[in-house]
C-alpha positions in Angstrom: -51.2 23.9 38.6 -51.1 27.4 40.3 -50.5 30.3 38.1 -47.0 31.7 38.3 -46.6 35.3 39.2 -42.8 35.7 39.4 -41.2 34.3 36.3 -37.9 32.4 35.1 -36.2 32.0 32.3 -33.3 29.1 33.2 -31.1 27.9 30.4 -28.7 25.0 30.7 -26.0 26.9 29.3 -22.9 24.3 30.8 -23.4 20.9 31.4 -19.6 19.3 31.8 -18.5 16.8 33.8 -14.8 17.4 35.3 -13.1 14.2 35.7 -9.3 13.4 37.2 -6.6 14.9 35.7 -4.3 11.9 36.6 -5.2 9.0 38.2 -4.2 9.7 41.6 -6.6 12.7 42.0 -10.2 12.4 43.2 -12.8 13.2 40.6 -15.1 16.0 41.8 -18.4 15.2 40.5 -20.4 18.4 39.5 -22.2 20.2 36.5 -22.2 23.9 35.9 -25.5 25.2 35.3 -26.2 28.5 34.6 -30.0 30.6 34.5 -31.5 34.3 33.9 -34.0 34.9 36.4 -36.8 37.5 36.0 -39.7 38.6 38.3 -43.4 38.7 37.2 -42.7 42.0 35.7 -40.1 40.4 33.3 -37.4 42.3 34.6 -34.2 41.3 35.5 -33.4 40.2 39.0 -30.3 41.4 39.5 -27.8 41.3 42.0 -30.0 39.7 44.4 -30.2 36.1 46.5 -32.5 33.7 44.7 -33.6 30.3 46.7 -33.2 27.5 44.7 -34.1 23.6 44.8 -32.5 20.8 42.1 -33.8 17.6 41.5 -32.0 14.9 39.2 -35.2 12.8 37.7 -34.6 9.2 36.1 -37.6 9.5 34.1 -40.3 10.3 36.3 -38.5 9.6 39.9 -36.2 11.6 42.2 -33.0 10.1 42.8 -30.9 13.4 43.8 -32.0 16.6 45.3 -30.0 19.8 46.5 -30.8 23.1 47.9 -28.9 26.3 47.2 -29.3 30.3 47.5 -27.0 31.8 45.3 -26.7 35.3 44.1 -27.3 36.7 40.9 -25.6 39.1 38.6 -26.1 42.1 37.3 -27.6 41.0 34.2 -29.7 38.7 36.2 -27.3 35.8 35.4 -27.1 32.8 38.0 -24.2 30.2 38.0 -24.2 27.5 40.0 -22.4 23.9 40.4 -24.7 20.8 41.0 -23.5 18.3 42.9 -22.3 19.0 46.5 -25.7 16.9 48.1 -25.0 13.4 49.0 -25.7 10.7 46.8 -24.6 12.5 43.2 -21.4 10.0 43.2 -23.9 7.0 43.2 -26.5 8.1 40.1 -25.9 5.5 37.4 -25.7 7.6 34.5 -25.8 4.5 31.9 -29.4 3.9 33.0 -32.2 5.5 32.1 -33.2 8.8 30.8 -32.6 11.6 33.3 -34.4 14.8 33.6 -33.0 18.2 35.7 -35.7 19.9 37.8 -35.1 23.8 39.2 -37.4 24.9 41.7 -37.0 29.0 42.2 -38.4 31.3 44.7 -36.4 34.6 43.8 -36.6 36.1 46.8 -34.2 34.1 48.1 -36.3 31.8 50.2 -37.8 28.2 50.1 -41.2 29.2 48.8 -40.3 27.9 45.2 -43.0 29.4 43.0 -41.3 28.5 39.6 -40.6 25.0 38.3 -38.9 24.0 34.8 -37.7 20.6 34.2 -35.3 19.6 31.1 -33.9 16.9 29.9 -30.5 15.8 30.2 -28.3 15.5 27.2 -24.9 14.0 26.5 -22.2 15.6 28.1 -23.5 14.9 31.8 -23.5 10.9 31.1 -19.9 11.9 30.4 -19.8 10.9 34.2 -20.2 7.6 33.4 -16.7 7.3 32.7 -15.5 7.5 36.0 -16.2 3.7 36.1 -13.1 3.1 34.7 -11.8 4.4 37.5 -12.5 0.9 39.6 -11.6 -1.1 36.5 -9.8 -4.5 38.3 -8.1 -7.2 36.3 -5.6 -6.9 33.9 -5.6 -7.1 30.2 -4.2 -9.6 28.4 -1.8 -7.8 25.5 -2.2 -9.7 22.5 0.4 -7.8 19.8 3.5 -9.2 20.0 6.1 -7.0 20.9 8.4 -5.3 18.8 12.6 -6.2 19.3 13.8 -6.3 15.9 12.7 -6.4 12.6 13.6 -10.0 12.1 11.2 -10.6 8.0 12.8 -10.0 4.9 10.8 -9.5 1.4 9.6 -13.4 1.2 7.5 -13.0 4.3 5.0 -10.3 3.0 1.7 -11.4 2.6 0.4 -10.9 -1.3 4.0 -9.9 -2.2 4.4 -10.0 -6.3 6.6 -12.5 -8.5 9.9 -12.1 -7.7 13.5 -13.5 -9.6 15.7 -16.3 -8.3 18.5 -15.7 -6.7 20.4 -17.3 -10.0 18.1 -14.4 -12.1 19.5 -12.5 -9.5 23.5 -13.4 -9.9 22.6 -13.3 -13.4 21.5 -9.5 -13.7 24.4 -8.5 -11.5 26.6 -9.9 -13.4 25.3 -8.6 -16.9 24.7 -5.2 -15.1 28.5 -4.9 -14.4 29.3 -5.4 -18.2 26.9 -2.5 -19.1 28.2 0.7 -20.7 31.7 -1.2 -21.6 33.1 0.3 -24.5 35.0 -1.0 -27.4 38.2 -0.5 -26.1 37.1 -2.2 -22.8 35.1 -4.9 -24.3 38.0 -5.8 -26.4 40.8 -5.5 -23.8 38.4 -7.9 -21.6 38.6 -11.6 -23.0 35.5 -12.8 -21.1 33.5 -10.0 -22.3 34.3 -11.3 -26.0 34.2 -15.0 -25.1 30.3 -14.2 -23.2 29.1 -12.3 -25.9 30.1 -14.6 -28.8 27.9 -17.5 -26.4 25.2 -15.6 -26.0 21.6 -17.8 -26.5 23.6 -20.3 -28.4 24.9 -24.1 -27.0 28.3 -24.9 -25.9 28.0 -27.2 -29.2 27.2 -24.3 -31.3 29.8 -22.2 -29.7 32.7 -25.4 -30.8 31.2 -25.0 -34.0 31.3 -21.1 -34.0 34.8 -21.7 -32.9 36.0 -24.0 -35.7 34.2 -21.8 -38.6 35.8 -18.6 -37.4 39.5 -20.1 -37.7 38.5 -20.8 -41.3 37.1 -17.4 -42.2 40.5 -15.5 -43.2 41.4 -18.7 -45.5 43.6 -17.9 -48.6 43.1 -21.5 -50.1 40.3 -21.0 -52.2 40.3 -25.2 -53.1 40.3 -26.0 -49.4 37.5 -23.4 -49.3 35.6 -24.9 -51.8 36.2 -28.5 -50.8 35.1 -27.6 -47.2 31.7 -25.8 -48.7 31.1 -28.6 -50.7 31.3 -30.6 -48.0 28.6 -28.9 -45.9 25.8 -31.2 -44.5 26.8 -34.3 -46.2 28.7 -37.9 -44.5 32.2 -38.7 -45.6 31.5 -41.4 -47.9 29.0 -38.6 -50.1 32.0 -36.2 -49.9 34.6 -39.0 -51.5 31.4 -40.0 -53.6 31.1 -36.6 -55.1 35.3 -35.8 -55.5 35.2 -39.8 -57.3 32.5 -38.4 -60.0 33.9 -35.0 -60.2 37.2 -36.7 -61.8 34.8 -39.3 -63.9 33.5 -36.5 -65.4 36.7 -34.7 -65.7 37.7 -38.2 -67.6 34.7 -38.4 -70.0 35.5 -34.8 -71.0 38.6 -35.4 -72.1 37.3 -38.6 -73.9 34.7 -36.3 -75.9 36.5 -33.4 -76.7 39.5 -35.5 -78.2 36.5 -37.5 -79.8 34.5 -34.3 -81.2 38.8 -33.4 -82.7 38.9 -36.6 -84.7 35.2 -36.0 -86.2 36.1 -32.3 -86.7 39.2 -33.6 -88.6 37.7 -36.4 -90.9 35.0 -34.3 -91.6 38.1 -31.7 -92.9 39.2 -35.1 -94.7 35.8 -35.6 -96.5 35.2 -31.7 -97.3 38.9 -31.8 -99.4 38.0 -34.9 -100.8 34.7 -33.8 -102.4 35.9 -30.8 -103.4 38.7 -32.5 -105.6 36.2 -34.8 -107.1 33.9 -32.1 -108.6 37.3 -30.4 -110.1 
């Protein structure tokens, strides 16, 4: 390779791809590059027409290639857009590896006497985007489509325990009751009547019923008689009242007994006491 006298220093600076704005527009197909030329001298080349050649490699072969003489700066800068030659539109971005190649001559003319080649990155394959541009078909929507929420709580998936609804009617009901006072709770018959049944049986709640009209009793023997009664049959309660007046019998028996030994012992003590006189 032939030494180079005239030298460049190119740097892709912009590499974008503009595609449509809305679908109706045509998609201009171009990339911004941008490079600093110098001369042999390293100095700027400024403000001066600069010949140069562009080849799009995939890998190793040329599939595009444009020629342009653009004008540079004063700092030597060059901006140009890549893309106007015939046959950009068709590279196939999504294959291969692609390569840009800048042939310069900067004195404007087609004796290109500097060469760089570099690879080309991701934005640029942006391009390949443009596809879906020619996209045919349609695509089958698969979510169903929202009218109205028509679920309640039952249908979630994973959803914890829940109450019945009798739970339910159950806690409403108590929940109304809460925070009664006194006043209200006695002015409110089923307040008192629910509260007195509360975790007993409706035959616990007779027998709650028939104790409580016997609690402000006066009749202590009906009292007594009814306590004694307490857990036993009939025929042990008439047993017990039939021994309870035997004994009451035999008493009497034995303390009118224990009189007549208390008076003939009396008898005996006068007797013996007459007898040693």
């Amino acid at each position: 390779m032939r030494k180079l006298f005239t030298i460049l220093v190119a740097v892709l600076l912009i590499a974008s791809v503009f595609l449509p704005r809305q679908a109706s527009a045509q998609a201009p197909q171009k990339m911004s590059y941008q490079a600093v030329i110098r001369n042999a001298s390293n100095n700027l080349v400024a403000s001066h027409a600069v010949g140069m050649k562009i080849t799009i490699l995939k890998n190793a072969t040329a599939v595009y290639t444009e020629t342009q003489t653009p004008t540079t700066n004063a700092n030597g800068l060059v901006s140009i857009e890549i893309g106007s030659g015939t046959g950009f539109s068709d590279i196939n971005w999504a294959a291969g590896t692609y390569f840009i190649q800048t042939e310069t001559d900067p004195t404007g003319g087609t004796n290109y006497t500097i060469t760089g080649t570099s690879q080309l990155l991701s934005v640029p394959f942006a391009m390949h985007a443009k596809t879906a541009e020619n996209f045919t078909g349609t695509i089958a929507e698969t979510d169903p489509v929202f009218v109205a929420w028509d679920k309640d709580y039952s249908d979630l998936i994973n959803a914890p325990a829940t109450i019945t609804p009798a739970q339910a009617n159950a806690i409403t009901a108590n929940t109304a009751k809460v925070g009664y006072t006194d006043a209200l709770v006695s002015a409110n018959a089923d307040v008192v009547a629910n509260t007195a049944k509360v975790g007993i049986t409706p035959a616990q709640t007779s027998a709650i019923a028939a104790n409580t009209l016997k609690v402000s009793y006066t009749d202590a023997a009906a009292v007594a008689l009814n306590t004694a009664k307490t857990g036993i049959t009939t025929t042990q309660a008439n047993a017990i009242t039939d021994n309870t007046t035997a004994i009451g019998t035999e008493k009497t028996r034995a303390e009118a007994a224990e009189a007549t030994l208390t008076t003939a012992v009396s008898m005996n003590s006068s007797d013996i006491s007459t007898l040693k006189t």
